[in-house]
N, C-alpha and C positions, 0 to 999 in steps of 0.2 A: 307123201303117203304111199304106201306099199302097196301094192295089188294082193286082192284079198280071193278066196275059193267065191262062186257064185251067190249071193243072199239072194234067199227064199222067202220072198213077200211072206207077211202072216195072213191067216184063212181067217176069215173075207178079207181081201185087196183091201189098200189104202185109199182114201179119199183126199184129194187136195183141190184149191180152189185156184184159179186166175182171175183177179181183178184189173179191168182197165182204167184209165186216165178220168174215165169220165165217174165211173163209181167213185174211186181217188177223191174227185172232188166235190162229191157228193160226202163223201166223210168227212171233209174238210168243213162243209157248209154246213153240218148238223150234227154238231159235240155230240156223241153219245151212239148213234147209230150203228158203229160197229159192234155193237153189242146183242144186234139180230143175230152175227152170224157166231157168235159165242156159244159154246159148250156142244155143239153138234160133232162132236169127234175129230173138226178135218185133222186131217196130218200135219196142212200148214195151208197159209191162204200166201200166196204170190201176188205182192203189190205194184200194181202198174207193167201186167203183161204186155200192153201196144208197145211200149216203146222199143221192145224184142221183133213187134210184130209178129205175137204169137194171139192176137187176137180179130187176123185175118189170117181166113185159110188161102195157105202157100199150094197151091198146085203145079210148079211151075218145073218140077222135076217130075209128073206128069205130062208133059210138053204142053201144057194148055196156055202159060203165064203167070206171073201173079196177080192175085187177086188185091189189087191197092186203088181207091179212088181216090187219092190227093190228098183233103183232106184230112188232118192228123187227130183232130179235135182238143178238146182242153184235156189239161191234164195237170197232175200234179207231183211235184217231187217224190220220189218213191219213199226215200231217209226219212222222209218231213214227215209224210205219210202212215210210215210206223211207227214214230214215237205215238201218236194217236190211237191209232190201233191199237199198242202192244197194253195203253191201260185201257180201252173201251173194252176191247175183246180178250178181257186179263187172263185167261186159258188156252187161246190157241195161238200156234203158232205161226211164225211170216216169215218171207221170204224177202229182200229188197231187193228192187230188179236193177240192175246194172252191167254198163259194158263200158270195158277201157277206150271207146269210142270218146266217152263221153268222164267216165272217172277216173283217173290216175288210182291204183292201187293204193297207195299211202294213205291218201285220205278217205276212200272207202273202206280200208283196214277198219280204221280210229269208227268211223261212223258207224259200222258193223258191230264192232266191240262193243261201242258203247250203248246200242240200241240192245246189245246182250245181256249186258248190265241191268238197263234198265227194264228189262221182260224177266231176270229170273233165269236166263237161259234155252230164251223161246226162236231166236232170231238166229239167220241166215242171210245168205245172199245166192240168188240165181242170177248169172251170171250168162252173157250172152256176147255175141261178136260186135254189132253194130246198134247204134241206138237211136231210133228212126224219128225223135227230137233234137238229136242234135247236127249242127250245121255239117259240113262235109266236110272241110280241110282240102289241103295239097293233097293231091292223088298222090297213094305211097307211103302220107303222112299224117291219116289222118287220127290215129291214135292218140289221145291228150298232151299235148308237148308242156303242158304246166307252163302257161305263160310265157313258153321258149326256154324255160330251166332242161328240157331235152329238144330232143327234134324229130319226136316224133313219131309213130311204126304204123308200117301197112294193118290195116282190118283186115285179117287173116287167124287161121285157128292155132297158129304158133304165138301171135301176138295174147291171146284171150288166154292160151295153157300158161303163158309166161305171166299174165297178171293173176293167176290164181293161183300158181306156186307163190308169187308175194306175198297174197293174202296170205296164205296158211305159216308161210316162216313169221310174219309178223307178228300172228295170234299169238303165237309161241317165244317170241324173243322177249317178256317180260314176262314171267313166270307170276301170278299171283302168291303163291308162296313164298317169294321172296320178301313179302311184307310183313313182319315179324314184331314191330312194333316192341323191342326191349325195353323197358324202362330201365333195368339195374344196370346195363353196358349202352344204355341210351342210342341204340341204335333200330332206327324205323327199318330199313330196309338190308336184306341182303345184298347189296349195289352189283356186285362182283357175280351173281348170277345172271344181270339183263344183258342180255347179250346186241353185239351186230350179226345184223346177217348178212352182208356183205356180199348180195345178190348181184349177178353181174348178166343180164340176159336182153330182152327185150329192154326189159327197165333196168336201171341202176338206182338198186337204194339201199343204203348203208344200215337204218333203223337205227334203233331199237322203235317200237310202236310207243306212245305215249299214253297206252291204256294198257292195264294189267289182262292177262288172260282171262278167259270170262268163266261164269257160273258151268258151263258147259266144255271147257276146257280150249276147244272153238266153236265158233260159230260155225254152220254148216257150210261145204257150198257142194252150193247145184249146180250145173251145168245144161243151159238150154244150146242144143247140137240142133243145126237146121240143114244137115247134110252131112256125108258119111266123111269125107273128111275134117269133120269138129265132133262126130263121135269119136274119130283115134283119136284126134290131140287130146280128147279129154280122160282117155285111158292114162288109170294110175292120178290121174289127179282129182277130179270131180270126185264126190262121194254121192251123188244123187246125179242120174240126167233125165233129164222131160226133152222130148220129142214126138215129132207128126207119128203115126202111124206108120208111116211106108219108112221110115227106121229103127221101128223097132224089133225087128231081129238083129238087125249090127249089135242095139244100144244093149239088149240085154244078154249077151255075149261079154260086155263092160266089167261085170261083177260086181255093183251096184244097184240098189234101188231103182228103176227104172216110171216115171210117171208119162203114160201116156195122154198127151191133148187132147181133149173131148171137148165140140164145139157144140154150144146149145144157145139155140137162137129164142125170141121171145116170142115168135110167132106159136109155143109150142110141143115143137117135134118132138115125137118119143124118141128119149135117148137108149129105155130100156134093150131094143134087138142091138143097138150099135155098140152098146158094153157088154154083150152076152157073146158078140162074136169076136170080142178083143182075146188076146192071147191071157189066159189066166194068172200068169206071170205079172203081168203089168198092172201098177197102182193105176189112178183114174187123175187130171188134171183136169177139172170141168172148168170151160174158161166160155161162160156169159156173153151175150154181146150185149154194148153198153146202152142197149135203152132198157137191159131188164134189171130192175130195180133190184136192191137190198131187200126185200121184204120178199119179193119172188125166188132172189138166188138164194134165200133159208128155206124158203118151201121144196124149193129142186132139189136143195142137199138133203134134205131130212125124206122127201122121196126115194132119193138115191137110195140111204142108206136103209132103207127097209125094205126096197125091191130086191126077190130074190136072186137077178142078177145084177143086182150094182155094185157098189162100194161099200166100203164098210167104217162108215162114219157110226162111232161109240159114242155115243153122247154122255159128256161129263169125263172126257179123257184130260188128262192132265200131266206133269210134266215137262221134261226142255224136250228139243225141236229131237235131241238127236234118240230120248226114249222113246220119241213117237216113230223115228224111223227106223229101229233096231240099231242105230249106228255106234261104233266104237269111241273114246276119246283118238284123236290122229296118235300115229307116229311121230316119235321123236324126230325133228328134223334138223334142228341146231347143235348136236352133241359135238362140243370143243371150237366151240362159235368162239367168235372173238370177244371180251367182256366191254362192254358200254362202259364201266365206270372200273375205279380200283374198289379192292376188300374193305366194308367198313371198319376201322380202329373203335374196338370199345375205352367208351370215357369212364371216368367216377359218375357214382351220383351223385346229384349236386345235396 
């Protein structure tokens, strides 16, 4: 993806939400529930922020430390998670949270895609460094080794740039159009279009994806930066980033959409003065803590979105993830890729 002039939020700011482990599986445990937070305008709800550890506040480039007690709580697969959502809550869109910590690119491609598929073209991926569910690995190694099919890359923000250039070559290596479905020269597919991407970086992966391009041409991705060096690495690749507050003058320098963390506790607090003093620039990520319920986080958004300085949750907004965030189809990024298959031969009809 090519670096684009600066995008200029639309007037009122975007609203998006952050969901944790425990909500997760509180949708899990009662079919239908996601369907509170349906039609309130968000941008897109992010499923299973903790595991980012975006749903404890980080102070710790404050010198204070982080703020972590142990505890991880339950939680639920984020992938698992969406397909549930993307029919409960059939209009808005989601995010799946994931980090090469924890997902090998390839098959979070496939699983991304096909959660795009199945929404219509609502779905994405935010996209983070480390995934504070999964075990640790060799120091240096801890990056998914796919069962020792690699060996592995440090948690670092070259390792997370390099798994989301994957994603984005993959979306793209089997063109949906190629599916053509001729009856008269009996030829289903243009073969000779699906290309390899013959990626050689962090990861090595030859492709082609085993899912066609989606509704939305790709699935978005976001980039969660928890410090200024994973705001640059994600220059030029992310198309969305969410981060803390104290980076967001780097992030929105980026030339993308930028969603700033908004923590709202259950005890409460007015978040109104704390989004009135955010930079105007910046969309809103309200991310809950997990003892406040589904039926409360609709009350906060639909608050939000009519306080005159909040958000700007539309209710009854509709279309893919990328109409809601003004985003482009990407750039070509495979042009004279190598061909996955030879030229289909047309046959007689039988």
């Amino acid at each position: 993806m090519t670096e684009s002039t600066p995008t200029r939020p639309p007037a009122p700011r975007a609203l998006a939400l952050g969901l944790s482990g425990a909500h997760l599986v509180a949708l899990a445990e009662h079919p239908g529930a996601a369907a509170v937070l349906d039609g309130l305008g968000l941008a897109f709800t992010a499923l299973g922020v903790d595991r980012l550890g975006v749903d404890r506040l980080s102070v710790d480039r404050l010198g204070v430390g982080q703020v972590d007690h142990g505890d991880l709580g339950a939680t639920f697969d984020s992938s698992v998670a969406a397909a549930a959502f993307a029919t409960d809550a059939s209009t808005t869109p989601f995010l799946v949270v994931a980090a090469p910590h924890r997902d090998h690119p390839y098959n979070l491609a496939r699983r991304v895609a096909s959660l795009d598929h199945l929404s219509g073209g609502r779905a994405g991926v935010l996209l983070g460094e480390r995934d504070r569910f999964a075990p640790g690995g060799d120091p240096g190694r801890e990056a998914w080794g796919g069962a020792r099919l690699s060996h592995g890359a440090p948690l670092e923000p070259a390792t997370t740039r390099d798994a989301a250039v994957v994603l984005q070559e993959l979306w793209q290596s089997w063109p949906a159009d190629t599916i053509v479905g001729d009856r008269e020269s009996r030829i289903y597919a243009e073969a000779d279009r699906i290309v390899h991407i013959d990626h050689h970086g962090v990861f090595e992966v030859a492709g082609p994806l085993n899912v066609p391009s989606t509704p939305q041409g790709s699935p978005v991705l976001a980039r969660h930066a928890a410090s200024p060096a994973e705001v640059e690495a994600a220059r030029g690749v992310a198309e969305v980033l969410v981060v803390e507050e104290d980076l967001l003058p780097a992030a929105l320098e980026a030339g993308v959409p930028v969603f700033v963390i908004v923590h709202a506790h259950s005890t409460g607090d007015s978040l109104a003065g704390r989004v009135a003093a955010l930079d105007p620039r910046a969309h809103l990520l309200l991310v809950p803590d997990a003892a406040t319920t589904l039926v409360e986080i609709a009350h906060l958004v639909a608050h939000l979105g009519t306080d005159r300085h909040g958000a700007a949750a539309s209710p009854g907004r509709a279309g893919t993830l990328r109409d809601r965030l003004g985003l482009p189809t990407p750039d070509p990024l495979l042009v004279g890729a190598r061909p996955a298959f030879p030229a289909p031969v047309a046959q007689a009809a039988l």
